[in-house]
py3Dmol code that shows the C-alpha trace and the ligand (Angstrom):
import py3Dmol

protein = """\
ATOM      1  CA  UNK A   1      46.451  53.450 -69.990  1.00  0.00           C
ATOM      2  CA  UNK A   2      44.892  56.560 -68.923  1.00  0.00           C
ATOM      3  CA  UNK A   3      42.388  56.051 -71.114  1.00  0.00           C
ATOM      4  CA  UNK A   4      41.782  53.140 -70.677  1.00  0.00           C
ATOM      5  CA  UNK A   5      41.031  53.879 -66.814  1.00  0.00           C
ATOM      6  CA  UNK A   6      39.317  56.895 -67.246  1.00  0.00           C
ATOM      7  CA  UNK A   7      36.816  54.316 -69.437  1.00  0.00           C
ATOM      8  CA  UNK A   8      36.254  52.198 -66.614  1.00  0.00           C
ATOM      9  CA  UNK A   9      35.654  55.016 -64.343  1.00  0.00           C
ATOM     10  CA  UNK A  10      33.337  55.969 -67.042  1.00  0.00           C
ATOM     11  CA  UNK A  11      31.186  52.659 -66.721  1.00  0.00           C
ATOM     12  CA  UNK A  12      30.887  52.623 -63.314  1.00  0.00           C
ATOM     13  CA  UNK A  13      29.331  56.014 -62.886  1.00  0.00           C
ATOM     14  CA  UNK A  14      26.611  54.728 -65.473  1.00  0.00           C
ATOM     15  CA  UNK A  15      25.827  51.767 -63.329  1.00  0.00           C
ATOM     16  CA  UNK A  16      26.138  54.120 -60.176  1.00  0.00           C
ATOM     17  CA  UNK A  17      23.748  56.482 -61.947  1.00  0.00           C
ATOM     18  CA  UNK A  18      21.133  53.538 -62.721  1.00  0.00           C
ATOM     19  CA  UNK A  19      21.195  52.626 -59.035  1.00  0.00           C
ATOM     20  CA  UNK A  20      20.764  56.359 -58.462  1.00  0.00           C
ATOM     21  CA  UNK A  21      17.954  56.460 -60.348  1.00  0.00           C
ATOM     22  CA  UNK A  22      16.020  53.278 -58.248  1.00  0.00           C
ATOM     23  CA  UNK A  23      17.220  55.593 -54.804  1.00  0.00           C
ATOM     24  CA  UNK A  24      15.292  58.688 -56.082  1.00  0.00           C
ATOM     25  CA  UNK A  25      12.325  57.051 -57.465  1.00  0.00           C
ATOM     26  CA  UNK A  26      12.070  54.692 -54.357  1.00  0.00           C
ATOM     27  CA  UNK A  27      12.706  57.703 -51.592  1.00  0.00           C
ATOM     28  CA  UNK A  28       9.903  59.538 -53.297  1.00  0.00           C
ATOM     29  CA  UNK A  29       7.662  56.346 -53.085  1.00  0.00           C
ATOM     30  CA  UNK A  30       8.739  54.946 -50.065  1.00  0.00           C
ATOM     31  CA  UNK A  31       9.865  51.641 -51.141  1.00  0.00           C
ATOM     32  CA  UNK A  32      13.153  49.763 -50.127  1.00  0.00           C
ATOM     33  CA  UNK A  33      15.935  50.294 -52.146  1.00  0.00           C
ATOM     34  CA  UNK A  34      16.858  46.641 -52.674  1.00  0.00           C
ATOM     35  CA  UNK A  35      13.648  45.131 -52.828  1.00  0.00           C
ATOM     36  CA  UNK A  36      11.742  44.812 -55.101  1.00  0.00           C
ATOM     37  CA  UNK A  37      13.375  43.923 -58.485  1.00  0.00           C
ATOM     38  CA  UNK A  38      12.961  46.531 -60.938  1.00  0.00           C
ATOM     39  CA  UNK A  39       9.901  46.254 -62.847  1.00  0.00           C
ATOM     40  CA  UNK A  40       7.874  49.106 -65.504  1.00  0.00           C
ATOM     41  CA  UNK A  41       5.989  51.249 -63.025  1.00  0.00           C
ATOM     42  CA  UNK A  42       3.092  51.342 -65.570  1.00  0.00           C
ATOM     43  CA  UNK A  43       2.692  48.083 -66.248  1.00  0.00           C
ATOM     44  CA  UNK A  44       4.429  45.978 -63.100  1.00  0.00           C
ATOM     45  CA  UNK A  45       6.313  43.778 -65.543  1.00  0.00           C
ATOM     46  CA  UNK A  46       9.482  42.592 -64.132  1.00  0.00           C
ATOM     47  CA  UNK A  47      12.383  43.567 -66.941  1.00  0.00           C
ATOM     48  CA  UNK A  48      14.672  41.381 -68.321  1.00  0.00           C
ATOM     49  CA  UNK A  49      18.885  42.166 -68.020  1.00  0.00           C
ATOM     50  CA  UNK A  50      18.912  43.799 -71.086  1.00  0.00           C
ATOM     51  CA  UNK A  51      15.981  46.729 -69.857  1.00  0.00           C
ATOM     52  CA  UNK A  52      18.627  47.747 -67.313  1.00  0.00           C
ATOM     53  CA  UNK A  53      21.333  48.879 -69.823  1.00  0.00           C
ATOM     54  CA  UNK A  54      22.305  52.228 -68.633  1.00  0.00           C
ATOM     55  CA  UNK A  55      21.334  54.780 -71.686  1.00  0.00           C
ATOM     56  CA  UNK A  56      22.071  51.824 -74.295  1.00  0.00           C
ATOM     57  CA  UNK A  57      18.408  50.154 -72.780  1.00  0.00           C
ATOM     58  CA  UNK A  58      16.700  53.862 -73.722  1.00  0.00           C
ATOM     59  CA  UNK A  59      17.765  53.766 -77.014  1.00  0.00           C
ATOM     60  CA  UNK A  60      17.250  50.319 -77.695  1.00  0.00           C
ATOM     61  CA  UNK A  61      14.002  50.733 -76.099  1.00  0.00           C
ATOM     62  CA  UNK A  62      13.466  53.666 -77.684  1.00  0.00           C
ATOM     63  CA  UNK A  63      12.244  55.345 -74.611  1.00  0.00           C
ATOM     64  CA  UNK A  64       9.199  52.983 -74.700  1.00  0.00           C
ATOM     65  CA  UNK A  65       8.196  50.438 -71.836  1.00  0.00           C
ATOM     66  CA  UNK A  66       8.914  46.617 -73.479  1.00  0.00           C
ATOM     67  CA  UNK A  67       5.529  45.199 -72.566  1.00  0.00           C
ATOM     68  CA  UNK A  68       3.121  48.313 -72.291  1.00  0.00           C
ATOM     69  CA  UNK A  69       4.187  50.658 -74.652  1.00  0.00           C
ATOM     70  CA  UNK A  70       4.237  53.329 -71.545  1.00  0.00           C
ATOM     71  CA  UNK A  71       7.006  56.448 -72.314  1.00  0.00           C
ATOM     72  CA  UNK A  72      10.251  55.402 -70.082  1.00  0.00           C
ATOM     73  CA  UNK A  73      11.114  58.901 -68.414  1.00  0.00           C
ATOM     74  CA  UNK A  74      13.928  60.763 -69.501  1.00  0.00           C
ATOM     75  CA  UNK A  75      15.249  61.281 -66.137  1.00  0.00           C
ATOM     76  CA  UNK A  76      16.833  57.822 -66.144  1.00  0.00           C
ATOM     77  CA  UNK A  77      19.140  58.643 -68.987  1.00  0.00           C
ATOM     78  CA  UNK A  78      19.481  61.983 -67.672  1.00  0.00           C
ATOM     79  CA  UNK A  79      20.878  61.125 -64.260  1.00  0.00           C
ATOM     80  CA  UNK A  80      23.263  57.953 -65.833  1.00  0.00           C
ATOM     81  CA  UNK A  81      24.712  60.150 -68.078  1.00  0.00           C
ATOM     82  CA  UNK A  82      25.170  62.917 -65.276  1.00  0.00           C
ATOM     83  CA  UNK A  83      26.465  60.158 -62.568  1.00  0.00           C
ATOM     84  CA  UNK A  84      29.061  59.361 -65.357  1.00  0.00           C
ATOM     85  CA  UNK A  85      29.927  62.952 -66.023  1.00  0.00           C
ATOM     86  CA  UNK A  86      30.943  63.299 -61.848  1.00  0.00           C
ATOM     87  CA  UNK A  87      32.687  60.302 -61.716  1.00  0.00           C
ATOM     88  CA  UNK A  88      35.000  61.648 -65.097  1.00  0.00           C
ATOM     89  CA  UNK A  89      35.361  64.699 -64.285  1.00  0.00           C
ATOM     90  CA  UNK A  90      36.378  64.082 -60.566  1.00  0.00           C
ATOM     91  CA  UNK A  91      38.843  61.619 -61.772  1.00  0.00           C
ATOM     92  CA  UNK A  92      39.994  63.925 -64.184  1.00  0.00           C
ATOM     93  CA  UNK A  93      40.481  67.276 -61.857  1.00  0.00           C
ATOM     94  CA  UNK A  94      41.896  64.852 -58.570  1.00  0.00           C
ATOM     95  CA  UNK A  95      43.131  61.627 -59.764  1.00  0.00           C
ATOM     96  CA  UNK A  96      43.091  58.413 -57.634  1.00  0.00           C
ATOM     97  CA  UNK A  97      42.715  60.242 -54.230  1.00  0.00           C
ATOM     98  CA  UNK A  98      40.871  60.416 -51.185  1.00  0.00           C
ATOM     99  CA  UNK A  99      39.778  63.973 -52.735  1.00  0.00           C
ATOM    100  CA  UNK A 100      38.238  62.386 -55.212  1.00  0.00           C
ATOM    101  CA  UNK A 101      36.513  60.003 -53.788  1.00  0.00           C
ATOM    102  CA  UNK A 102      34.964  62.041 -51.197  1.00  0.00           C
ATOM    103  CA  UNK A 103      34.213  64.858 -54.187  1.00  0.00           C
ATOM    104  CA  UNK A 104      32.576  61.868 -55.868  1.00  0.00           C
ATOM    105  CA  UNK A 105      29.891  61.079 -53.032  1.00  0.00           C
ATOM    106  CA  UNK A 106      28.711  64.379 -51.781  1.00  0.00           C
ATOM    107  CA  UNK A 107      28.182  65.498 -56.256  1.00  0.00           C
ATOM    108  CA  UNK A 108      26.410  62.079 -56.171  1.00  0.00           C
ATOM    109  CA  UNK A 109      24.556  63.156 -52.716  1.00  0.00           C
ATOM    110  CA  UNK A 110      23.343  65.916 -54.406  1.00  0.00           C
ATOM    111  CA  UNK A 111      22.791  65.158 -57.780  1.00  0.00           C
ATOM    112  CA  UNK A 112      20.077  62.792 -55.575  1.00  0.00           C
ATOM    113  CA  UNK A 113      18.647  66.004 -53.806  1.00  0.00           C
ATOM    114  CA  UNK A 114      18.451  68.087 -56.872  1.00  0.00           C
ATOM    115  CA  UNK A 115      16.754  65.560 -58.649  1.00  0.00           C
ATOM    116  CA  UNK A 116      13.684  64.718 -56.061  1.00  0.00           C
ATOM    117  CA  UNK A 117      13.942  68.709 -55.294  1.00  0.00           C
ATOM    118  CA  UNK A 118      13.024  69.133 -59.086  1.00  0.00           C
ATOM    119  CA  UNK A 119      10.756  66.382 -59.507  1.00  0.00           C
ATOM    120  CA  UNK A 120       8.700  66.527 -56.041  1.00  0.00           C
ATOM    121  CA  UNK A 121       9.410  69.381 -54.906  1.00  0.00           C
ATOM    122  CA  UNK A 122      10.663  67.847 -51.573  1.00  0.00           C
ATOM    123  CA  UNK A 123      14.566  67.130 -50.449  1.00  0.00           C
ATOM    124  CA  UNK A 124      15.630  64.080 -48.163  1.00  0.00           C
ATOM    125  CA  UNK A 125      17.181  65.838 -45.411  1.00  0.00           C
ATOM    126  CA  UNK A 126      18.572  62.499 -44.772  1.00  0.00           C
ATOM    127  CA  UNK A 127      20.936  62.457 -47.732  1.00  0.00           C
ATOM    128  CA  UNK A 128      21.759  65.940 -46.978  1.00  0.00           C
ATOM    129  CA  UNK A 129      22.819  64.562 -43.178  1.00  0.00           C
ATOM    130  CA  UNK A 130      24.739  61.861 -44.738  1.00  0.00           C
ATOM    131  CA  UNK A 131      26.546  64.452 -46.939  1.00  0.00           C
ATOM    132  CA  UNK A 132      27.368  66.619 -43.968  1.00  0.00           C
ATOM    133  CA  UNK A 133      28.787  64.155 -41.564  1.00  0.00           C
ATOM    134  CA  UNK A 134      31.025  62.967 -44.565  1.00  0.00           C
ATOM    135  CA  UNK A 135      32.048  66.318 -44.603  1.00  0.00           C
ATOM    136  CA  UNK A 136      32.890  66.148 -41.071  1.00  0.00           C
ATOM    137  CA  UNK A 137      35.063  62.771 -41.357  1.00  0.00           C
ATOM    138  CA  UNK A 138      36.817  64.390 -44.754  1.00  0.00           C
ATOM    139  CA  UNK A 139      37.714  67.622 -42.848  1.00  0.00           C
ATOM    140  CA  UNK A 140      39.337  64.807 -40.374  1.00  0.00           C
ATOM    141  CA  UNK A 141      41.275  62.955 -42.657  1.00  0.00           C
ATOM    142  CA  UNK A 142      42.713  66.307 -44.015  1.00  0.00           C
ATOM    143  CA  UNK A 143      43.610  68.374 -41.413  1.00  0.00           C
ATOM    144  CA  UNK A 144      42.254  66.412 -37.966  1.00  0.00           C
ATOM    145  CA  UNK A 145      41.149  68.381 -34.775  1.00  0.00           C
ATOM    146  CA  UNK A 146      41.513  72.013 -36.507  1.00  0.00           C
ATOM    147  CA  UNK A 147      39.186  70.420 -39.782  1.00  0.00           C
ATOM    148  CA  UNK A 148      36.804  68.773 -37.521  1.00  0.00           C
ATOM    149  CA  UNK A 149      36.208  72.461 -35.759  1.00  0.00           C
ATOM    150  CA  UNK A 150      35.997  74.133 -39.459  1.00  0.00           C
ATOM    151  CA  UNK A 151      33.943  71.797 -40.481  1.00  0.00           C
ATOM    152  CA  UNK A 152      31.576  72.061 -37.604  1.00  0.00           C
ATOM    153  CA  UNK A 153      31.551  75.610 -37.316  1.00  0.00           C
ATOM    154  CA  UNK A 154      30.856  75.978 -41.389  1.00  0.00           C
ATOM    155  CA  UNK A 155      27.774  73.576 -40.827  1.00  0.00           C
ATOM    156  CA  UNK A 156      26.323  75.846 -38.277  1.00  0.00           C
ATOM    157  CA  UNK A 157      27.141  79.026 -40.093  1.00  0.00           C
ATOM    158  CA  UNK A 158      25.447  77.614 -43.044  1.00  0.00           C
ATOM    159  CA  UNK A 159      22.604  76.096 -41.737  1.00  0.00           C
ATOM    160  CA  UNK A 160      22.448  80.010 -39.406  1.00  0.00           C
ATOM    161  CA  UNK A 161      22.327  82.040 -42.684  1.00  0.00           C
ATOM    162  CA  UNK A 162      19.608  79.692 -44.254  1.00  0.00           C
ATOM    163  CA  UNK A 163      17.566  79.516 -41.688  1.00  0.00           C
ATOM    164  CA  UNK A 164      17.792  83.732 -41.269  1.00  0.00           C
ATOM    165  CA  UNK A 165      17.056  83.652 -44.431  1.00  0.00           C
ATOM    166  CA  UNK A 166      13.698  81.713 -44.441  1.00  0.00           C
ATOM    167  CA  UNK A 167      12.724  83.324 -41.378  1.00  0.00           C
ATOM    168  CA  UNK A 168      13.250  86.484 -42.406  1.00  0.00           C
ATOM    169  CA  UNK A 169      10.518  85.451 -45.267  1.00  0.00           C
ATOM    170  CA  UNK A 170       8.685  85.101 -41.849  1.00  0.00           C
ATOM    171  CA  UNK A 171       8.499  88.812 -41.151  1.00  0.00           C
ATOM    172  CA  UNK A 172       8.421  89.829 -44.272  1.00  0.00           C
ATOM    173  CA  UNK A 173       5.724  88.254 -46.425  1.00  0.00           C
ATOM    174  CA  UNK A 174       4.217  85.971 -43.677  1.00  0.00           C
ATOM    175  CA  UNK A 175       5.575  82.311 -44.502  1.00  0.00           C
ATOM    176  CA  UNK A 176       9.048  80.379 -44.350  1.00  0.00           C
ATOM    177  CA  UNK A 177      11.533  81.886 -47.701  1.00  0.00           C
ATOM    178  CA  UNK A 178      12.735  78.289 -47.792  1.00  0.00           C
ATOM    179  CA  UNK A 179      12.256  74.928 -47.357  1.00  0.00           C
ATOM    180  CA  UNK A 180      13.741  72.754 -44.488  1.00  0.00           C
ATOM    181  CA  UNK A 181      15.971  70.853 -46.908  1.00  0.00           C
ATOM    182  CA  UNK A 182      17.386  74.061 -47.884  1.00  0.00           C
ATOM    183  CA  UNK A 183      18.627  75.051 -44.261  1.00  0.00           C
ATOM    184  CA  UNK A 184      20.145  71.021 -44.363  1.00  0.00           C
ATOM    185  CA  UNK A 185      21.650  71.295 -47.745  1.00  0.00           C
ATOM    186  CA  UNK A 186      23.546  74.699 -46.912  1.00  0.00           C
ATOM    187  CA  UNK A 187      24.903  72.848 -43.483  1.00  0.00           C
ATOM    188  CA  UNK A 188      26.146  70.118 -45.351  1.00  0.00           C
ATOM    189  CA  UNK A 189      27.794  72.842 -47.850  1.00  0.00           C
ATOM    190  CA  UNK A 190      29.376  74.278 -44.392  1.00  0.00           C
ATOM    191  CA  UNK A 191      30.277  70.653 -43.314  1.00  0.00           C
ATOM    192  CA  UNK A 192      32.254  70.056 -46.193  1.00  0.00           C
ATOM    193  CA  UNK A 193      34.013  73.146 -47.059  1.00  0.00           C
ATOM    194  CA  UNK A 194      34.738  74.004 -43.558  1.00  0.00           C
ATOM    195  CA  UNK A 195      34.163  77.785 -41.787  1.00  0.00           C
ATOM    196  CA  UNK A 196      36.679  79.518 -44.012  1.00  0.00           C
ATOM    197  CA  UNK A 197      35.040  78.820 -47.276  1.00  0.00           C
ATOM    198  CA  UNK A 198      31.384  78.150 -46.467  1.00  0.00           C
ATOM    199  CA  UNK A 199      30.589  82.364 -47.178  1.00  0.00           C
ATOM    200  CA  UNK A 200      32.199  82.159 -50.717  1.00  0.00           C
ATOM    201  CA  UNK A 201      30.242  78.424 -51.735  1.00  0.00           C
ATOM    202  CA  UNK A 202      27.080  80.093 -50.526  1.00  0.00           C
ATOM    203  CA  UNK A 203      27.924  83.371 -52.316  1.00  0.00           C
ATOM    204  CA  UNK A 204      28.107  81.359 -55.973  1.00  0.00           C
ATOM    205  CA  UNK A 205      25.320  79.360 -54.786  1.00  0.00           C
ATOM    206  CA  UNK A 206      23.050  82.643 -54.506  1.00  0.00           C
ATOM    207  CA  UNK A 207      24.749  84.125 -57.748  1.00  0.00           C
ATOM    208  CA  UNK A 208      23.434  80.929 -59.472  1.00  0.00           C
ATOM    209  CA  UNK A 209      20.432  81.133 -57.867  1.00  0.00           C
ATOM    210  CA  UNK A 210      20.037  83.899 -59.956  1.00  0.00           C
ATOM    211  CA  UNK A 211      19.930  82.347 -62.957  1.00  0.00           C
ATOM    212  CA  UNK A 212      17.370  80.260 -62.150  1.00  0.00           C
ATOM    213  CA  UNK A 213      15.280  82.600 -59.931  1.00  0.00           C
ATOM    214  CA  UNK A 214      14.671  85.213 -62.028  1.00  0.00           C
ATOM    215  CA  UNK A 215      13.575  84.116 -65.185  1.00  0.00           C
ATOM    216  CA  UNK A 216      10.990  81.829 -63.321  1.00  0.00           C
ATOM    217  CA  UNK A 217       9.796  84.219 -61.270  1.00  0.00           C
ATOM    218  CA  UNK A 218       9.250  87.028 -64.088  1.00  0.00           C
ATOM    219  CA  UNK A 219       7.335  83.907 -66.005  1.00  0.00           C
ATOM    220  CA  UNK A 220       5.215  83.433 -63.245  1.00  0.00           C
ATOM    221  CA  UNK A 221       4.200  86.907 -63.057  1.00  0.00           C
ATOM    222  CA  UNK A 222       3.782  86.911 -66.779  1.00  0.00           C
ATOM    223  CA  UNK A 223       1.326  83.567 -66.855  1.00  0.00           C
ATOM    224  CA  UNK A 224      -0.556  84.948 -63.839  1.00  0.00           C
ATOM    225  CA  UNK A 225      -1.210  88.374 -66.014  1.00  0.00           C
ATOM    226  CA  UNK A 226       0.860  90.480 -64.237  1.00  0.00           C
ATOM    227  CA  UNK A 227       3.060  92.072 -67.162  1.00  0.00           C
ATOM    228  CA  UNK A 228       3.373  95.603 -64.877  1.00  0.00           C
ATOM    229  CA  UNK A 229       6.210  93.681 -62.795  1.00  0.00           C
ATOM    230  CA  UNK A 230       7.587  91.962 -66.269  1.00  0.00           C
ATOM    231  CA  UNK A 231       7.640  95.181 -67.940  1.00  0.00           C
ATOM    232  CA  UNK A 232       9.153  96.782 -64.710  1.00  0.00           C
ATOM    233  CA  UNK A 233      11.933  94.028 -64.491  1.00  0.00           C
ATOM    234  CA  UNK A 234      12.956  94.506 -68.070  1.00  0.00           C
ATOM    235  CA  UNK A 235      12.996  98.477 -67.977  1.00  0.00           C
ATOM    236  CA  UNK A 236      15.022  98.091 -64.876  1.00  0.00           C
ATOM    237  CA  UNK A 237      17.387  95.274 -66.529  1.00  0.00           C
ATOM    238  CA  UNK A 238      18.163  98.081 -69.754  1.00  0.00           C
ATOM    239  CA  UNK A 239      18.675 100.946 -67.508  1.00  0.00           C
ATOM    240  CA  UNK A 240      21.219  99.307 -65.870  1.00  0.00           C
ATOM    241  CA  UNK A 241      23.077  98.442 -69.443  1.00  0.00           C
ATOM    242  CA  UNK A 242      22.442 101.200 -69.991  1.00  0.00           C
ATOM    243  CA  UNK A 243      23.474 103.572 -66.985  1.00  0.00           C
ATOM    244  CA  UNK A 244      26.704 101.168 -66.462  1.00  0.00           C
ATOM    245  CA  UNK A 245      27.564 101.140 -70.723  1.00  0.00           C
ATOM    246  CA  UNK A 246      26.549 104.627 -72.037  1.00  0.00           C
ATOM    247  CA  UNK A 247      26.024 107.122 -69.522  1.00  0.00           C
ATOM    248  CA  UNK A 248      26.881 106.647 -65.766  1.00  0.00           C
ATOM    249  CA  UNK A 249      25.903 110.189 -64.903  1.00  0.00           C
ATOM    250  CA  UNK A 250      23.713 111.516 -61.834  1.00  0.00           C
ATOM    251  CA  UNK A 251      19.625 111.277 -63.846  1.00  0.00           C
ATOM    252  CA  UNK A 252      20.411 108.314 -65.028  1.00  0.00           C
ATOM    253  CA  UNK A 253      21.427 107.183 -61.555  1.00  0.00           C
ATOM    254  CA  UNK A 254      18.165 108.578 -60.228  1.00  0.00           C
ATOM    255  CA  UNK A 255      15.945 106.750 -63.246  1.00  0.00           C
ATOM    256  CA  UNK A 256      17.619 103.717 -62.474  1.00  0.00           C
ATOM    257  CA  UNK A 257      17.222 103.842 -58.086  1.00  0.00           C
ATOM    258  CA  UNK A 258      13.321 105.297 -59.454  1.00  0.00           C
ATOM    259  CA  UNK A 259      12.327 101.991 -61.281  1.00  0.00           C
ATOM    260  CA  UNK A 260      14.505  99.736 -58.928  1.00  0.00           C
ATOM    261  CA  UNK A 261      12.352 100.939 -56.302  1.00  0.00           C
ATOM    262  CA  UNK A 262       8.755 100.858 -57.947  1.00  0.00           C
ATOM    263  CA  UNK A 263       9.902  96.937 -59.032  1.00  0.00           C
ATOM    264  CA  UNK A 264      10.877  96.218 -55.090  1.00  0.00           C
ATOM    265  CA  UNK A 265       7.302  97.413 -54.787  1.00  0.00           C
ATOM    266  CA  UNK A 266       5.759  95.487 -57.176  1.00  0.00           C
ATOM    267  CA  UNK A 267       7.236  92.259 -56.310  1.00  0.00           C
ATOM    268  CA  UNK A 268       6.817  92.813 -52.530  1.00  0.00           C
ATOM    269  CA  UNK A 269       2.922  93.260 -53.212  1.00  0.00           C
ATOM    270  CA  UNK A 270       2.881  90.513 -55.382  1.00  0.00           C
ATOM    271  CA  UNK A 271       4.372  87.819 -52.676  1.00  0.00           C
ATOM    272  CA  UNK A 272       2.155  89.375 -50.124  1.00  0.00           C
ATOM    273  CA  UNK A 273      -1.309  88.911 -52.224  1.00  0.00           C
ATOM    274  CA  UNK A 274      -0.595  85.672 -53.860  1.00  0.00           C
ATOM    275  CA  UNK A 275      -1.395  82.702 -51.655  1.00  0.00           C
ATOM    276  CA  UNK A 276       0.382  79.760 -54.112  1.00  0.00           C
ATOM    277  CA  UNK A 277       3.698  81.361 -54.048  1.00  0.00           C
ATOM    278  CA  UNK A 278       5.919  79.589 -56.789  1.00  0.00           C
ATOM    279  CA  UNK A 279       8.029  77.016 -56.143  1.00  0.00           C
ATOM    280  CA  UNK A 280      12.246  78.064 -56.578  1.00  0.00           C
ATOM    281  CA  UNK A 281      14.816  75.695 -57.054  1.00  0.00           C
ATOM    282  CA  UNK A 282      16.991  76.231 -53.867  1.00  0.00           C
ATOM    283  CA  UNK A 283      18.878  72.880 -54.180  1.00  0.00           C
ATOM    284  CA  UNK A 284      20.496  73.012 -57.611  1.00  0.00           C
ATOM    285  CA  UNK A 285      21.409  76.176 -57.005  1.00  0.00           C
ATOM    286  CA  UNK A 286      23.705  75.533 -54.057  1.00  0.00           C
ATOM    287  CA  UNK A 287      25.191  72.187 -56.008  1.00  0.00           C
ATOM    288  CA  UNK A 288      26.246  74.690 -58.695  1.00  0.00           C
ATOM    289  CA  UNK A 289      27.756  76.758 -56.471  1.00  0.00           C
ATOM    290  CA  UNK A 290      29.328  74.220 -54.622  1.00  0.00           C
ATOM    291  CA  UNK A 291      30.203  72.515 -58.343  1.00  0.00           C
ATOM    292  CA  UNK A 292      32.114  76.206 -59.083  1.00  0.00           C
ATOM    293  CA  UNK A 293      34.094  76.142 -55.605  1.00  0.00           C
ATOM    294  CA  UNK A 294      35.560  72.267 -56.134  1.00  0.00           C
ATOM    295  CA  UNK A 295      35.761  72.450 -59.862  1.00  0.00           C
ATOM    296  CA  UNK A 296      37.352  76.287 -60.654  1.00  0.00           C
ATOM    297  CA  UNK A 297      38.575  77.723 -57.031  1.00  0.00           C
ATOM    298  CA  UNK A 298      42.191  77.562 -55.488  1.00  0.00           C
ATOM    299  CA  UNK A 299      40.902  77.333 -52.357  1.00  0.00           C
ATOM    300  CA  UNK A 300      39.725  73.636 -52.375  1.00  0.00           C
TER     301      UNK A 300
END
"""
ligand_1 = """\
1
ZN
Zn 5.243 48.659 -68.954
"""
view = py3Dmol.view(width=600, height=400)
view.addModel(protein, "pdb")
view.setStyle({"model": 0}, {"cartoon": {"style": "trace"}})
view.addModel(ligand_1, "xyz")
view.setStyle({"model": 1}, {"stick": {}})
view.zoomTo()
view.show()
């Protein structure tokens, strides 16, 4: 029986994730979301039923347009297969709940965001809005006039800190740190985890952010030929092994604050000088670290 419901579940976040997959392409082109009926965007041909087969139609297909031969992007099959990955493992951690429900749209809000943020470059606020006043109304449901006041107050703590954040890029290196979106998407993080948690989600978010951050940065500095701040990075990365594994004395203390410093330097001069600063994906990471707080902490 469980089974059995958890396939259902299953299905429906594949067809969710299809639709999902018409919202982002048409928000980035401007179209309506209803109309018109899907067609190949290479070609115009309308599909037939059997094109629209979450994942089964790409392998069928073969990742080829029917008509035109054009390469189907992978993104579709990507996002189905994520939109049915939520939908499980939502089901899975909260069971038939408001909880889960809730948990559902705001991982399908963002899976949106992080998808046009990636592709584009450019968030819809407006999903982002959505996501926060659902927030709001969740708070509600749980805990009434005290959540609606969390709730509130995390939004504007979490849109605050973002927006210090990018201005301080402001003083610093003479443009915005951050996107708009980003200042939206960390209010809507606020909205829905209320005041008391919104410092931890954005906390994992910035751990993640790490992750990501980097490694792209360092391979930016590497394609534009700047291998002094690569080789910098990595000497500072194995003195810290090494000062923290093998010897946590006083020089090695000093060699480590030394290089630390001439890298803060380095990367400093290298934001100020370069006009086309790199791109950094903001977005997904504060849906992983909002992913980490619903998934693996006690406190939600
Ligand atoms: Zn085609």
């Amino acid at each position: 029986m469980e089974f059995y419901i958890l396939f259902w579940i299953c299905i429906i976040g594949l067809c969710l994730g299809s639709f999902f997959n018409v919202v982002i392409l048409r928000s980035l082109s401007g179209e309506s979301i209803v109309f018109p009926p899907s067609k190949c965007p290479k070609c115009q041909h309308k599909l037939f039923w059997w094109h629209n087969i979450p994942i089964l139609s790409y392998i069928i297909l073969r990742g080829k347009c029917y008509f035109c031969r054009e390469k189907i992007s992978i993104q579709y099959p990507i996002i189905e297969f994520l939109t049915m990955i939520i939908f499980a493992a939502s089901y899975l951690k909260f069971g038939f709940s408001w909880k889960c429900l809730f948990v559902i749209f705001w991982l399908s809000c963002f899976l949106i965001m992080t998808m046009t943020d990636l592709r584009e470059k450019v968030a819809d606020c407006n999903i982002a809005i959505i996501a926060a006043l659902s927030g709001i109304l969740y708070n509600f449901l749980q805990t009434g006039g005290n959540g609606i006041i969390s709730s509130v107050l995390g939004l504007i703590a979490g849109a605050i800190v973002l927006e210090a954040i990018a201005r301080s890029g402001c003083l610093l290196v003479g443009t915005r740190a951050m996107g708009e979106a980003d200042t939206y998407a960390a209010g809507a993080l606020g909205a829905i985890f209320g005041l008391q948690n919104t410092g931890y989600v954005l906390l994992y978010a910035l751990i993640a952010s790490m992750i990501f951050i980097i490694p792209m940065f360092l391979y930016n500095r590497y394609r534009q030929g700047d291998k002094y701040t690569c080789i910098l990075s990595i000497l500072f990365i194995l003195s810290a092994l090494v000062y923290n594994k093998l010897y946590p004395n006083f020089w090695m203390a000093g060699i480590l604050t030394l290089i630390g410093f001439m890298l803060a330097a380095a990367i400093l001069k290298s934001i100020k000088t370069k006009e086309n600063r790199n791109y950094l994906p903001y977005i997904p990471a504060f849906v992983l670290g909002a992913l980490y707080f619903i998934f693996f902490s006690v406190n939600f």
